[in-house]
Backbone bond lengths (Angstrom), bond angles and torsions (degrees), N, CA, C in turn:
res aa  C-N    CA-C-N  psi(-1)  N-CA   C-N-CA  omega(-1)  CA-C   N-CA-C  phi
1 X - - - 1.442 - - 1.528 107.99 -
2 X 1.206 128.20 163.83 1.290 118.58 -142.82 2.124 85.91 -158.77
3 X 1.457 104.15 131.49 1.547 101.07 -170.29 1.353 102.49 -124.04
4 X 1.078 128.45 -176.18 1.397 135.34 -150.24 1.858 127.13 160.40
5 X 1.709 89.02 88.45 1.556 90.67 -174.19 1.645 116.93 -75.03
6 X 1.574 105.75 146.27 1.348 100.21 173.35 1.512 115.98 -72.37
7 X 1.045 104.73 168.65 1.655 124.50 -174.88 1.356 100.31 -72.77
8 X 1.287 110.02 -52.83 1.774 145.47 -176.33 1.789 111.27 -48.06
9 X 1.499 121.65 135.78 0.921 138.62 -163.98 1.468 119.57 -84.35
10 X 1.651 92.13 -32.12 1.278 99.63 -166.13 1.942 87.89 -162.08
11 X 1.608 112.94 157.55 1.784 117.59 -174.81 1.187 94.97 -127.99
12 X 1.571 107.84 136.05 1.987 107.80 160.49 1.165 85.38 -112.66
13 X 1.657 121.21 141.10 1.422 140.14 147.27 1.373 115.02 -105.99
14 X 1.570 102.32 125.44 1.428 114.99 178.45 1.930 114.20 -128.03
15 X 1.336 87.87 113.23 1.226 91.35 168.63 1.492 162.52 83.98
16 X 1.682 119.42 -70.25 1.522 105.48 -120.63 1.564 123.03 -117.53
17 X 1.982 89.43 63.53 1.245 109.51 -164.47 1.872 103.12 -46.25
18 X 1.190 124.02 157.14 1.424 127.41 149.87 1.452 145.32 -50.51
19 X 1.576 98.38 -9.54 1.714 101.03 -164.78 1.704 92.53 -142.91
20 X 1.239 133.89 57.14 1.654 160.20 124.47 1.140 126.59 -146.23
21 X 1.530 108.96 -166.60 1.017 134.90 169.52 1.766 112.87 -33.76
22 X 0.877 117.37 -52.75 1.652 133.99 178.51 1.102 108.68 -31.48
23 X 1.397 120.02 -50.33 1.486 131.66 -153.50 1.539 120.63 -66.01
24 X 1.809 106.18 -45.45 1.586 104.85 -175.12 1.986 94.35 -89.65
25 X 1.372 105.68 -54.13 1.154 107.42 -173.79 1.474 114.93 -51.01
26 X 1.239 124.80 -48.41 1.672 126.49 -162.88 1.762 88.12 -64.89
27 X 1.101 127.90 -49.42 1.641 108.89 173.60 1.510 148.08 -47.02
28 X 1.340 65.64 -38.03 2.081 95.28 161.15 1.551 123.43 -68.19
29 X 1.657 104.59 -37.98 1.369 116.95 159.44 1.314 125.84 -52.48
30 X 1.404 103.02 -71.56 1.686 107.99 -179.72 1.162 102.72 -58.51
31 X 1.366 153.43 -51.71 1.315 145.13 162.89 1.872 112.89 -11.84
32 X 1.524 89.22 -57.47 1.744 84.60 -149.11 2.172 88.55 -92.34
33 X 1.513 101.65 -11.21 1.669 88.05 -173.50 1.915 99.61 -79.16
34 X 1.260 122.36 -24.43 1.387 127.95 172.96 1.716 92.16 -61.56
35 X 1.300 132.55 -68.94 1.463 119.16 -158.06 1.343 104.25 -65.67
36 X 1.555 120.05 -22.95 1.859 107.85 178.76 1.561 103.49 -77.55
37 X 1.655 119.70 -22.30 1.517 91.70 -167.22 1.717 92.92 -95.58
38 X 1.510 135.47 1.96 1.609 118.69 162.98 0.660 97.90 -53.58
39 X 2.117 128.47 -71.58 1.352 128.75 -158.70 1.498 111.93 -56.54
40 X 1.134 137.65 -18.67 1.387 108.13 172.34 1.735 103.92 -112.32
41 X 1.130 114.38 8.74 1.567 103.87 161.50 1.248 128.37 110.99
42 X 1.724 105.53 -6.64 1.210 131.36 -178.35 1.824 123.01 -75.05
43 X 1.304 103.03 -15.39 1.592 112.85 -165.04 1.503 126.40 -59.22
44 X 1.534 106.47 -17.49 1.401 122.59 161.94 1.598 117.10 -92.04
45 X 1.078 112.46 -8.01 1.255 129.98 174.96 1.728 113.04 -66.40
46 X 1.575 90.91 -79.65 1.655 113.69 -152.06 1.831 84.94 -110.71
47 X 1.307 106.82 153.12 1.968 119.74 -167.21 2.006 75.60 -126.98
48 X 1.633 85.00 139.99 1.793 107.85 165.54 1.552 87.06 -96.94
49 X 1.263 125.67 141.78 1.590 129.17 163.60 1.630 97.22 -134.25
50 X 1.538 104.23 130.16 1.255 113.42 159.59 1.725 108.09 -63.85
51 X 1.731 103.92 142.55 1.633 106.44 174.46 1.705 116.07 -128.29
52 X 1.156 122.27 -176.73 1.728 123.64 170.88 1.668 79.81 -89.28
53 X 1.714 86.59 -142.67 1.469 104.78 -136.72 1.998 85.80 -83.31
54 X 0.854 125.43 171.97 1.519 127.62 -173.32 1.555 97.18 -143.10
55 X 1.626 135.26 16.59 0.851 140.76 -176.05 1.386 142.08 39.15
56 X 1.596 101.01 59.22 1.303 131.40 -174.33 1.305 116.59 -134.38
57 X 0.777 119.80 38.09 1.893 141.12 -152.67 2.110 87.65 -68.14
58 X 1.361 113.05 125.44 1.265 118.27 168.47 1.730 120.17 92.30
59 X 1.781 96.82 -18.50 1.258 98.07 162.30 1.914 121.63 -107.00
60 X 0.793 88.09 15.09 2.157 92.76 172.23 1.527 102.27 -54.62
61 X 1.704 74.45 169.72 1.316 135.86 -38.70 1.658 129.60 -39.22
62 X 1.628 95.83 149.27 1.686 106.89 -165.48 1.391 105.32 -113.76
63 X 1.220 130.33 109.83 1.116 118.15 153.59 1.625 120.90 -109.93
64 X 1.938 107.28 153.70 1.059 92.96 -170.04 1.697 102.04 -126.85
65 X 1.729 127.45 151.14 1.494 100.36 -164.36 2.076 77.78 -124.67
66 X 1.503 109.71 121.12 1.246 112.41 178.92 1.531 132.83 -48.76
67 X 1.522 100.86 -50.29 1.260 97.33 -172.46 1.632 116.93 -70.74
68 X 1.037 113.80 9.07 1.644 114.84 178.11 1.388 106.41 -107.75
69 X 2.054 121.76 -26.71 0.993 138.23 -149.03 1.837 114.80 58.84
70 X 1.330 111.03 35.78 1.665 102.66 -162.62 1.382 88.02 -92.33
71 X 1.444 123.72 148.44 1.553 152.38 149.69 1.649 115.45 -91.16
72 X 1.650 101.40 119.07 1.244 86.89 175.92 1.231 95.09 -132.00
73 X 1.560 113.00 152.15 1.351 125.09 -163.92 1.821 105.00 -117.79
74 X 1.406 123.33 167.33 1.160 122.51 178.72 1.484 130.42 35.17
75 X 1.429 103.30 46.32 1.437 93.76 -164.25 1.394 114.81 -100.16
76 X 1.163 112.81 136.06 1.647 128.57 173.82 1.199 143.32 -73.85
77 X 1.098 147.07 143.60 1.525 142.90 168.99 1.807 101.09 -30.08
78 X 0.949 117.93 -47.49 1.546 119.11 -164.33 1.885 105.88 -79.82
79 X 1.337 118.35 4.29 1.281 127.12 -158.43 1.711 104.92 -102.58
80 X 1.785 89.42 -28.73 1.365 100.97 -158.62 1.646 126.92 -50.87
81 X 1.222 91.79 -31.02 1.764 104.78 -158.28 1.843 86.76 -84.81
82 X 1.582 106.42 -52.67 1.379 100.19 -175.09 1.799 114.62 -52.05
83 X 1.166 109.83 -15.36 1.679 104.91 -177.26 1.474 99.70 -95.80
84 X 1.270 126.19 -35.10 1.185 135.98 -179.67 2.185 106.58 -54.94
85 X 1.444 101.83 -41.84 1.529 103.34 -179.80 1.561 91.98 -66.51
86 X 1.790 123.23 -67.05 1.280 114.16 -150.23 1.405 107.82 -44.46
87 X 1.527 131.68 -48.91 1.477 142.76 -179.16 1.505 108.38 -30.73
88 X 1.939 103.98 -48.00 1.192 101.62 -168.52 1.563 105.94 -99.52
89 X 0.895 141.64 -4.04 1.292 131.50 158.90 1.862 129.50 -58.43
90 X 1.633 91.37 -26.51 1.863 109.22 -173.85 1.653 75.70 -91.48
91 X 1.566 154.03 -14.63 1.792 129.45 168.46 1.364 115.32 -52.10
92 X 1.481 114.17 138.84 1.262 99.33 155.26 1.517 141.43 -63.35
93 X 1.207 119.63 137.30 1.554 89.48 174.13 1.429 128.57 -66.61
94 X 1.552 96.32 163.66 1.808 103.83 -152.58 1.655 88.39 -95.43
95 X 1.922 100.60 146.45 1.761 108.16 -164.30 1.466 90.98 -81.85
96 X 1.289 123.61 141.18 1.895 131.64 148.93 1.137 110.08 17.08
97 X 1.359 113.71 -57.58 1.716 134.45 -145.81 0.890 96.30 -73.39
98 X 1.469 118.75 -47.54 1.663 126.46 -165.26 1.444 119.31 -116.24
99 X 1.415 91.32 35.51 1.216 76.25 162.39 2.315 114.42 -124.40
């Protein structure tokens, strides 16, 4: 078996099983949650990963952000930025050096 750490600080998984709601929308998501975390600076930071089912079947789009274990259900274009802060609020802050 063969391991492999991410680069990435922090993972959102969204979604985008084939057989719901997930499928057209969760693409549309990760789309637009990648362009909110360039614009604020986060994109080397935090990874969008497409997922299967996250077991929310009927409420999609689902995204889920691990290190908190948070589930989020029904989420909207208007949701984005607010999920996009919580992600970045659980970062550590970045040292002098690096920033």
């Amino acid at each position: 078996m063969d391991k492999k750490h991410l680069s990435h600080e922090a993972v959102i998984l969204v979604c985008t099983r084939k057989d719901g709601r997930c499928f057209t929308k969760g693409a549309k998501l990760r789309a637009r949650l990648r362009n909110e975390l360039e614009l604020q600076g986060l994109h080397k930071r935090v990874k969008v990963v497409p997922a299967g089912c996250l077991g929310a079947c009927g409420k999609g789009p689902v995204v889920m952000t691990p290190g908190d274990s948070t589930l989020w259900t029904a989420v909207k274009k208007s949701d984005v930025g607010d999920l996009v802060a919580a992600v970045a609020a659980g970062l550590p802050t970045p040292r002098k050096d690096d920033a």
